[in-house]
C-alpha positions in Angstrom: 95.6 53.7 -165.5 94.7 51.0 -163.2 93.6 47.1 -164.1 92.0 44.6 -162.8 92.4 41.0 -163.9 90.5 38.1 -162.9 91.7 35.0 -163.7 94.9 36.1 -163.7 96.4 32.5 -163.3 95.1 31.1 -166.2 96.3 30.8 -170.2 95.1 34.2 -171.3 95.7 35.9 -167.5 99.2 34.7 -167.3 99.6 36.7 -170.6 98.0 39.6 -169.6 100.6 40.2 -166.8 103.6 38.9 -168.5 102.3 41.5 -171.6 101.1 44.6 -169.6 102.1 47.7 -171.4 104.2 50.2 -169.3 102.2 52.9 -167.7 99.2 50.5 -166.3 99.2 49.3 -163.1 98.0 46.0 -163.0 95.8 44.3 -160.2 96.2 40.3 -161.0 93.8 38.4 -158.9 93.0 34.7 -159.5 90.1 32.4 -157.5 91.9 33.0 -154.6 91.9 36.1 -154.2 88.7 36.8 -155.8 85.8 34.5 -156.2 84.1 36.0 -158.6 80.7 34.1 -157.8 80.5 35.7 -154.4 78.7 39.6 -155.0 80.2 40.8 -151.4 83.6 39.9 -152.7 83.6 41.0 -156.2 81.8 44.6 -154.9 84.4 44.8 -152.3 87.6 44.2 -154.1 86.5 46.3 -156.8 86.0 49.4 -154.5 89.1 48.8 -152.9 90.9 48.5 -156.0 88.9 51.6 -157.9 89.9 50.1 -161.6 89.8 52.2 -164.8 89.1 49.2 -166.7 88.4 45.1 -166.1 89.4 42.4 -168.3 87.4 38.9 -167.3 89.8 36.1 -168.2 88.1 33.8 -165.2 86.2 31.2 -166.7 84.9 27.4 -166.1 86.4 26.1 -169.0 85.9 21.9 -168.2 83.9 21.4 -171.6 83.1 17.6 -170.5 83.0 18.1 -166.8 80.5 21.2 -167.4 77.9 18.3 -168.4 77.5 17.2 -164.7 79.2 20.1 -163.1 75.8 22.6 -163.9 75.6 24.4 -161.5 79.5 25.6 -160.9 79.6 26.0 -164.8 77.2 28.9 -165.0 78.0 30.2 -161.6 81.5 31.4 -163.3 80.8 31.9 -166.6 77.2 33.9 -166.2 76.7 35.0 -162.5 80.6 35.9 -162.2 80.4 37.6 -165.3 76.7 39.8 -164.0 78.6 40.7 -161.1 81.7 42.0 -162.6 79.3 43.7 -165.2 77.2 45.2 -162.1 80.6 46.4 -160.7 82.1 47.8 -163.9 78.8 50.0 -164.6 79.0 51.5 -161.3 82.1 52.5 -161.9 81.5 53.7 -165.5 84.6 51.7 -166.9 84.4 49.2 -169.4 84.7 45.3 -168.6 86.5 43.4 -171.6 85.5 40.0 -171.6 87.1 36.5 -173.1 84.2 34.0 -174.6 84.2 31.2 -176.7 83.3 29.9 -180.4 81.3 27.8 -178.1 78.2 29.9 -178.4 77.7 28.5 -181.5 76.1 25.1 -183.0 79.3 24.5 -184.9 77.9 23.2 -187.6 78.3 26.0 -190.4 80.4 26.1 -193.8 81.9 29.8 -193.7 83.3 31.9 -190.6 81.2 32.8 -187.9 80.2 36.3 -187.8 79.4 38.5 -184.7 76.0 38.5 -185.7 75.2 35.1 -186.3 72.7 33.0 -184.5 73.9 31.5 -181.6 73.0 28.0 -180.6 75.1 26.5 -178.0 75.2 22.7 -178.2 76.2 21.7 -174.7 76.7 23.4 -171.3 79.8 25.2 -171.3 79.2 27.0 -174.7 75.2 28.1 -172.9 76.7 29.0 -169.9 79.6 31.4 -171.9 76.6 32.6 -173.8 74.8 33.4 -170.9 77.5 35.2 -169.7 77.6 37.5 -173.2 74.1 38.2 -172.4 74.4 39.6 -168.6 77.2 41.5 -169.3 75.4 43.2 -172.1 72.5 43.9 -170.2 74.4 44.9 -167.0 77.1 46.9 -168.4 77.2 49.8 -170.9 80.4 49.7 -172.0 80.9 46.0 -172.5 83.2 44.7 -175.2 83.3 40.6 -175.6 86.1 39.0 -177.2 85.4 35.5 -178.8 88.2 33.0 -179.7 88.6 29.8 -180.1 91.4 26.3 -179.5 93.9 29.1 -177.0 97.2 27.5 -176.1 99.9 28.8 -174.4 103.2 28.2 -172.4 101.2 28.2 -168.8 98.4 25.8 -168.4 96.8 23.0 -169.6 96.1 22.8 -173.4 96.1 20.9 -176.5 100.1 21.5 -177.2 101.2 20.2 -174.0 99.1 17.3 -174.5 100.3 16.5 -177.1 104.0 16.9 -176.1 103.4 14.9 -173.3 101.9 11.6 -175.3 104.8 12.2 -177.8 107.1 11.3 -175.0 104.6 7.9 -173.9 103.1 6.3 -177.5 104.4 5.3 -180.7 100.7 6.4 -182.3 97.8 8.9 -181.6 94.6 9.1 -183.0 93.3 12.5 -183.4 89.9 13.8 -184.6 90.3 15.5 -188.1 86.4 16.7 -188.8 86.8 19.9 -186.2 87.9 22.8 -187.7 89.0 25.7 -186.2 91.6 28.8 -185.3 94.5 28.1 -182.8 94.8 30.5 -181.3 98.0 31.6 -178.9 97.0 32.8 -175.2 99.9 35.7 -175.8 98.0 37.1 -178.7 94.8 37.3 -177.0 96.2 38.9 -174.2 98.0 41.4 -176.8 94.7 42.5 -178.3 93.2 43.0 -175.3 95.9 45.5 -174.1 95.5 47.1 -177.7 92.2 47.9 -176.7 92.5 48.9 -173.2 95.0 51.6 -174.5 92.6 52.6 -177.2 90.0 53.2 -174.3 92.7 55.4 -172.3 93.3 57.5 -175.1 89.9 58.0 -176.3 87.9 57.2 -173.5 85.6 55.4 -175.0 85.7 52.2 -177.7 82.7 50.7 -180.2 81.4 48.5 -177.7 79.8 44.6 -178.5 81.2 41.2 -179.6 84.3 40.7 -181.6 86.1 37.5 -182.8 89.6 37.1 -182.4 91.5 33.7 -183.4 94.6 31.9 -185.1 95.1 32.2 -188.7 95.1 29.9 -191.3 91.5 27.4 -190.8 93.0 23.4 -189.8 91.3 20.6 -187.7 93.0 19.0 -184.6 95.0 16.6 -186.8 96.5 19.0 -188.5 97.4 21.0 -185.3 99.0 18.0 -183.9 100.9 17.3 -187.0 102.7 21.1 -186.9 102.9 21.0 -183.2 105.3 17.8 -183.6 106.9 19.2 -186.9 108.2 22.2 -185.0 109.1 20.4 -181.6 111.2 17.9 -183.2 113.6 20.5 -184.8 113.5 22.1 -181.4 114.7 19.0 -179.8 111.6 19.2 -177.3 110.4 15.5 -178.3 112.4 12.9 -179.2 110.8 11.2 -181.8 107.3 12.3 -183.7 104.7 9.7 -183.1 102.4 8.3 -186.0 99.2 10.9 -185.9 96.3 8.5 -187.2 93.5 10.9 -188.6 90.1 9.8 -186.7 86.5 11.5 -186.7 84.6 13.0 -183.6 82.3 9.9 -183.9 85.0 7.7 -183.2 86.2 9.6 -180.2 83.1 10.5 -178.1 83.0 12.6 -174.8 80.8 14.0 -172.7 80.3 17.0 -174.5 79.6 17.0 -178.3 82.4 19.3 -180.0 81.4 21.6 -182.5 82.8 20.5 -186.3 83.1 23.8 -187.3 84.8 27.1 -185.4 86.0 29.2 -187.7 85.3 32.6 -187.0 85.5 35.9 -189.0 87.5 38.3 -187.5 87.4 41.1 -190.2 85.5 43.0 -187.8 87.8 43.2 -185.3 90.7 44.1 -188.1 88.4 47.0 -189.6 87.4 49.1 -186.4 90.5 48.7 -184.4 93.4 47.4 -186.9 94.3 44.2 -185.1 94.8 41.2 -187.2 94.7 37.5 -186.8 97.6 35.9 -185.5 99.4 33.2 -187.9 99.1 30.7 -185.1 102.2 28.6 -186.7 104.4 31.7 -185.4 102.8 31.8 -182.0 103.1 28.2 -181.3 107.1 28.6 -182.4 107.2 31.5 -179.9 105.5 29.1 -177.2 107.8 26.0 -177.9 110.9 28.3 -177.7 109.7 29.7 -174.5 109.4 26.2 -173.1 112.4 24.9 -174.3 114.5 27.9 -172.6 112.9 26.9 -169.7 113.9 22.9 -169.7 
């Protein structure tokens, strides 16, 4: 079987090619290659290629710079997206596609279900949402993947972040009213293989929205905490900085972030058996896989 990637440079598309199970051919293209925003380039490369299946892991993922940066934002995340879509059902092969606890208002009490509301609070989270919506009316066998907080050992994220300021300040201040799932790029990229060989055995999968993320609920400040805890007996740091719990209000941006992005992911678990991730293990995993490479 033959696969297409987009995005193939980022978190989640560096995974998918490190993870790709044996017997699939994979096609790994990033912006370069393919801008997925121009419709004679994405129906070109995807006739050239003939794919048995696409997984989207292109995205504009600026959550502050999406404020100003309108028009790029949902040229990516929902006219990229209609094209692939428009590609994939001409094919008849299914386009998996990565989105975001975003499309939510992020201001619940209990775990976001697939069928909740959806109420986007700033331009990044509408424009994934948009994207949800062309890709279901484009394609027919569409499956969207929602997560939430990825890291991983390639790319920018949270983690490295905070690795880096461990190494410049005695004290951070990090926001301790947002709760969410880390969740690791690897694992995301190892569900989506799950159910890209699912689809080549049966040829066909319970199409939709699922949520996938990390495993057990914190906030940031928590996150930062365990990310230190387990680089300082990794030797990656130094010396673990004073983490000063702060509130959202305290540390505007751009974009408001949503307080609450837990996500129920019992769906997920019951129709094809995969599970959340403990996201402790996974950022172990990643710190080991950076320190073998210092």
């Amino acid at each position: 079987m033959r696969v297409l990637i987009t995005g193939a440079r980022g978190q989640v598309g560096h995974e998918l090619m490190r993870l790709a199970p044996q017997g699939i051919e994979v096609f790994g293209l990033d912006s370069q290659a393919l801008d997925i925003t121009e419709p004679a380039q994405v129906a070109r490369r995807v006739a050239e290629l003939a794919p048995g299946a696409i997984i989207n892991a292109a995205a504009y993922t600026a959550v502050d710079r999406a404020e100003s940066d309108v028009q790029r934002a949902y040229a990516v995340n929902r006219d990229g997206v209609a094209l692939l879509a428009e590609a994939a059902e001409h094919l008849a092969i299914p386009l998996l596609h990565i989105s975001t606890d975003y499309v939510f208002a992020g201001d619940g009490d209990r775990p976001y279900r697939e069928e909740d509301a959806t109420a986007p609070a700033g331009v990044y989270g509408a424009s994934k949402l948009a994207g949800e919506q062309a890709l279901a009316e484009r394609c027919s066998r569409g499956l969207i993947l929602r997560t939430s907080w990825v890291f991983g050992a390639h790319g920018n994220n949270f983690v490295k972040t905070m690795l880096r300021l461990a190494g410049e300040r005695d004290e951070l201040a990090v926001v301790a009213d947002q709760h969410g799932g880390p969740t690791p790029a690897a694992s995301i990229a190892g569900a989506l293989w799950l159910l890209v060989e699912r689809y080549r055995e049966q040829d066909s999968l319970r199409w939709g929205a699922y949520h996938f993320s990390g495993a057990p609920t914190c906030n940031w400040h928590e996150f930062a905490e365990e990310v230190f805890r387990q680089a300082i007996e990794l030797e990656l740091i130094e010396r673990v900085p004073r983490v000063r719990a702060i509130t959202s209000a305290e540390y505007p941006t751009p974009a408001r972030r949503p307080l609450w992005s837990v996500l129920d992911c019992s769906k997920l678990e019951r129709q094809f058996g995969i599970a959340q991730p403990d996201w402790r293990a996974g950022l172990h995993q990643m710190l080991q896989q950076r320190r073998h490479s210092t």
